[in-house]
GUBAVO-305455 format. One record per residue (C-alpha): residue in three letters; x, y, z. Coordinates in steps of 0.5 Angstrom, whole numbers, plus 500, padded with zeros to 3 digits. Layout:
N
ALAXYZ/...
END
This chain:
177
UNK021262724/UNK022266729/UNK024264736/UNK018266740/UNK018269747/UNK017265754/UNK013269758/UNK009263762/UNK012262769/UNK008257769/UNK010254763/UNK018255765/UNK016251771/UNK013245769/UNK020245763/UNK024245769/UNK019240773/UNK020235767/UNK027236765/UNK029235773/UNK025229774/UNK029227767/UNK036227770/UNK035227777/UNK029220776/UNK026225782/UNK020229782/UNK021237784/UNK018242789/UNK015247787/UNK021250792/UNK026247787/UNK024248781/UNK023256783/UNK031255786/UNK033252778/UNK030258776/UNK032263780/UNK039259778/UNK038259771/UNK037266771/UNK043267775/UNK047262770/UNK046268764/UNK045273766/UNK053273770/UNK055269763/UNK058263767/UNK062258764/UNK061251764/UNK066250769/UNK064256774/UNK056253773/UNK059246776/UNK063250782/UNK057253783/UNK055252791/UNK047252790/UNK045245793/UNK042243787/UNK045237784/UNK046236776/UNK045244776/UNK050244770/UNK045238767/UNK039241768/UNK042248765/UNK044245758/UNK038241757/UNK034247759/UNK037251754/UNK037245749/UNK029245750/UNK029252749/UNK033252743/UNK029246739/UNK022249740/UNK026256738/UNK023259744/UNK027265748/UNK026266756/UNK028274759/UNK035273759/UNK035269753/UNK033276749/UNK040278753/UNK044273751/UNK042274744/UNK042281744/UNK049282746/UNK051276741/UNK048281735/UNK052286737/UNK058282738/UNK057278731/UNK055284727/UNK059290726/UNK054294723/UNK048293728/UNK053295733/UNK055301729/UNK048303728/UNK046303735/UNK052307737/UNK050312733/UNK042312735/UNK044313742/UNK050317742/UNK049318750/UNK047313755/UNK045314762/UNK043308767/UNK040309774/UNK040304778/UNK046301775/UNK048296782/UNK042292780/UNK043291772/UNK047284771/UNK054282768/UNK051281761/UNK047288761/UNK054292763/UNK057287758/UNK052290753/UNK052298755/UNK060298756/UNK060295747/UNK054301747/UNK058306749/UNK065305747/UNK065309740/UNK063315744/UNK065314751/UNK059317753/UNK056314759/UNK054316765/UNK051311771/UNK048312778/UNK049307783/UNK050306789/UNK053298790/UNK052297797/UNK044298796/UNK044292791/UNK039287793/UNK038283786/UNK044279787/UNK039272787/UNK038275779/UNK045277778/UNK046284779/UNK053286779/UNK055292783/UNK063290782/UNK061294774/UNK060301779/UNK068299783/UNK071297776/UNK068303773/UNK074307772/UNK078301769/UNK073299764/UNK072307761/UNK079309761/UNK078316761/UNK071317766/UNK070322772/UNK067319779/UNK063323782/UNK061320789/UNK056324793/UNK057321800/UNK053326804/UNK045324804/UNK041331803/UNK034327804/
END
């Protein structure tokens, strides 16, 4: 059977609500279970380990508990969440040569906009997209990025040139608006 989508925020947040209730023995508000959220959302889409959810400064207590048991549930019922379709997709492109290859081919030229507001996992998925033909071109402007609570990740625009070799940065530092 194939994994089904959760699209239900409301459905996420009684998981949530339940699973925190579960380890920490109290009960949530409605403010807690959105910063979890917001947190787990945070935890995949920066591909944080283990170690890094712990030294997380979020004043969420057991954050690293609710994350594991969270992803656990979602496993046994075979349900993904939005970063989940993420995760699986770079996993796919990372397991099977083949999938990658046939998608390299099928979009041998790819452009991102706004790319100061696509996550950590998303470069890590262009950047394996791209690296058959090195044909990327990405606009940005890292310090307009506001989704930083969703793990957007601008330092993917400052470490460009590292990542792509053979890249050319244009900067357009004057505003013609």
């Amino acid at each position: 059977k194939p994994f089904q989508l959760l699209t239900d925020g409301s459905e996420v947040a009684r998981m949530v609500s339940r699973i925190h209730q579960k380890i920490t023995e109290e009960f949530a508000t409605p403010s807690t279970v959105q910063d979890i959220c917001t947190a787990i959302t945070f935890i995949k889409n920066m591909m944080l380990t283990h170690e890094e959810i712990k030294a997380l400064d979020l004043d969420i207590p057991r954050l690293s508990e609710i994350f594991d048991e969270y992803c656990a549930e979602l496993l046994s019922r075979k349900l993904m969440d939005y970063d989940d379709q993420m995760k699986y997709a770079l996993d796919i492109l990372e397991k099977r040569p083949k999938v990658l290859s046939h998608f390299q081919d099928q979009y041998r030229y790819l452009c991102v906009d706004e790319s100061q507001d696509t996550s950590k996992i998303q470069h890590a998925i262009i950047s394996l997209l791209a690296k058959k033909y090195g044909n990327l071109f990405m606009v940005g402007d890292e310090d307009q990025s506001i989704y930083g609570f969703r793990g957007a990740y601008p330092e993917a625009l400052l470490n460009f040139s590292r990542e792509h070799q053979d890249a050319k940065v244009l900067l357009v530092e004057q505003n013609y608006r």
